[in-house]
N, C-alpha and C positions, 0 to 999 in steps of 0.2 A: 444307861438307857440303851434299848434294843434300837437297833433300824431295820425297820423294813425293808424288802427286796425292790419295792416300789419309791421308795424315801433315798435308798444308794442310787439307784437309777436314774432318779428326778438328779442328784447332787452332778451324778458323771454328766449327765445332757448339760445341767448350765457351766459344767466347767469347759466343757467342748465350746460351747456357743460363747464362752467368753475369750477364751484361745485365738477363734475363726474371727474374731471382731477386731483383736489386737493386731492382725496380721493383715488383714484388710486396709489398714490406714496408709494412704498413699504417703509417698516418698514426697519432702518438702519439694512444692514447684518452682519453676524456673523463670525470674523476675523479667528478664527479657527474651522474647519471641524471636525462633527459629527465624534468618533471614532469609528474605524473598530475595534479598540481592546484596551485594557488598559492593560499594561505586569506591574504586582504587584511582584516587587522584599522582598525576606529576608531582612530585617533592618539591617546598619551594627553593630556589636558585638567588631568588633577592627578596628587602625586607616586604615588597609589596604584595607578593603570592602568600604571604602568611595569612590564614584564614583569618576572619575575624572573631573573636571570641575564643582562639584556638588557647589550648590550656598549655599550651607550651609558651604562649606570650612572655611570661614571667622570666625563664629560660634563655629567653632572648631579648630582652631588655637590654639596651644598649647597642644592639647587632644592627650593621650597617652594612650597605651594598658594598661591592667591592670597587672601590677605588679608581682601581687602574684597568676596570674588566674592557672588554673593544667588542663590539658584535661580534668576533669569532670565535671568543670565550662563549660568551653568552649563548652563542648557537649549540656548542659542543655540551656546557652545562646543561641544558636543555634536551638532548639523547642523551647522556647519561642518565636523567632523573626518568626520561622516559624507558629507558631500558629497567632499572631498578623497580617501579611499577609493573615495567609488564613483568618480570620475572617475578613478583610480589602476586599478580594477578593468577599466573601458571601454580604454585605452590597453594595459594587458598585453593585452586580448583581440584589440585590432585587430592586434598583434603574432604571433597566433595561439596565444597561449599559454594555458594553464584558469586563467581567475583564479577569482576567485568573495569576495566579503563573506565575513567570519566573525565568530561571537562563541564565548567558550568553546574548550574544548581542540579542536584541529585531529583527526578523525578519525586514528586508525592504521591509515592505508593506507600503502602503497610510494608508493615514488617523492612526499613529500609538502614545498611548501616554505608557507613563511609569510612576511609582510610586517608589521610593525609599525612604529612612528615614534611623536614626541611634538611637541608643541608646545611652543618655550621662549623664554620673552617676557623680556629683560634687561635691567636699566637702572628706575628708576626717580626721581623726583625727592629726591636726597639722597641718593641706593642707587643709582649707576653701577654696583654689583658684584652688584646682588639678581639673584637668577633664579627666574623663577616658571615651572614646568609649567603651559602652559595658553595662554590668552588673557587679556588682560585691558586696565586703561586704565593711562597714565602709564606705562609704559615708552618704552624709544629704540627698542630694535628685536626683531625676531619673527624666530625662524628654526623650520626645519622638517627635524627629523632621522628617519629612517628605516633600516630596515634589513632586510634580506632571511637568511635561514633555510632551512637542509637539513636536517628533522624527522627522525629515525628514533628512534621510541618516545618517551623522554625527553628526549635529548639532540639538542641543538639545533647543529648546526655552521654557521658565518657565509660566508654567499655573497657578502654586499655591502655596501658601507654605501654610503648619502647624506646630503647638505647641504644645504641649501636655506637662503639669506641675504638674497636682495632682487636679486644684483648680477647682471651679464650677462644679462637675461632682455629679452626685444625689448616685455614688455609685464607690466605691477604682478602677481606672483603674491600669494600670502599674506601672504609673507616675504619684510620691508623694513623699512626706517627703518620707525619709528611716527611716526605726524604726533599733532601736540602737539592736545588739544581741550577747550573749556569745555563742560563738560555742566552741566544742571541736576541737582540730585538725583536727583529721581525719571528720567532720560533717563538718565546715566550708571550706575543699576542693569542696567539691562537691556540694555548697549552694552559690542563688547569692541573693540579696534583692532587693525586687518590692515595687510597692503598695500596693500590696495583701499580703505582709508577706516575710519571708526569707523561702527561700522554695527550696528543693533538687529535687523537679520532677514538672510537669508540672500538676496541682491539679485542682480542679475546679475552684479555687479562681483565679489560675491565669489563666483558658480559660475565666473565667467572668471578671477580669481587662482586656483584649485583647481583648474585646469584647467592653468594655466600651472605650477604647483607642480607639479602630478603629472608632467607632462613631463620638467618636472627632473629628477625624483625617477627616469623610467623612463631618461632619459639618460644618468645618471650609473651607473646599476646594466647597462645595455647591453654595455660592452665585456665584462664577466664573461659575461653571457648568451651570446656570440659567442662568445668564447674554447672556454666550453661546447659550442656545437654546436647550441643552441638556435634559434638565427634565422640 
């Protein structure tokens, strides 16, 4: 059968306008919304700052405050977590994204996520199995769990979790083996153990483990952020 110059022509136009249609189909969208903000809480220090409904609960089943802590632990644990957050805050921003410190319920706005984590120090002499929320001395080793949040009103749906243990990191975060130390009485009140050292004030070592942590921390939660659309 002949074709016409008219019958080839009609054939090439629908194969174009079939091409131009296939290629038009957007790219699958992105299940959770661009945030208007990321509210980056303090890590919790004891089992009481553990959020509720936090999905790390499970993880820490069994974790108990620490013991032997004196208000001048508790105070020092306390700029620690708050150093680790704000340098956690610094690192989302250089990513472009609205982080910001928070205490207290996260405004109810759209588009809102949250960050929260804990500190959990295990191991102790005689208690390989203890686990303590917090910081503190005599443990083997400190790890640093976090986790990332899509607020809408009350309910909170999970964007990410991370880890943090000591290993793979090119330089001592937070979180590591604990090194073993004789403190004196009054010296071991007021000293909790990191990765950076047993340490009575918030030193350079440990704003640079805080620094290494949070990297982690934003490393690990990264590919989700991508996946999203976000960066």
């Amino acid at each position: 059968m002949r074709l016409t110059y008219a019958a080839i022509l009609a054939l090439f136009l629908a194969g174009c306008a079939s091409t131009n249609t296939k290629s038009a189909i957007p790219p699958e969208a992105s299940t959770l919304p661009y945030p208007k903000a990321i509210y980056v809480y303090d890590f919790a220090v004891s089992p009481t700052e553990v959020a509720s409904g936090s999905v790390a609960a499970p993880r820490l089943s069994g974790a108990t405050d620490d013991p032997t802590k004196t208000a001048q632990r508790d105070e020092l644990e306390r700029e620690i977590s708050g150093t680790l957050a704000a340098q956690l805050v610094a690192q989302l921003q250089d990513l472009g994204l609205p982080a910001v410190r928070w205490r207290g319920k996260p405004p109810l706005n759209e588009d809102t996520y949250i960050i929260e984590g804990q500190f959990l120090t295990i191991g102790a002499a005689g208690a390989p199995d203890q686990k303590i929320v917090g910081l503190g001395l005599g443990g083997s080793e400190l790890r640093v769990l976090a986790q990332a949040y899509y607020v809408q009103g009350s309910q909170k749906e999970l964007l990410g979790e991370a880890e943090v243990s000591g290993t793979g990191t090119e330089a001592p975060g937070l979180a590591a083996a604990l090194p073993l130390a004789k403190l004196s009485a009054s010296r071991a009140a007021s000293s909790v153990a990191t990765g950076a050292g047993v340490v009575h004030s918030v030193t350079s070592k440990v704003k640079k483990g805080a620094e290494v942590t949070a990297a982690s921390v934003v490393e690990q939660l990264k590919p989700k952020m991508q996946a999203e659309g976000w960066l």
